[in-house]
C-alpha positions, 0 to 999 in steps of 0.5 A: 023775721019780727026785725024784718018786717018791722024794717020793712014796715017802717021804710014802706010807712016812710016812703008813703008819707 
């Protein structure tokens, strides 16, 4: 579950920016 969501945050983060 932490991996997800850290890959999950981190692909959201990329695609705002």
């Amino acid at each position: 579950a932490l991996i997800f969501a850290t890959l999950s945050a981190a692909y959201i983060g990329e695609a705002l920016e």
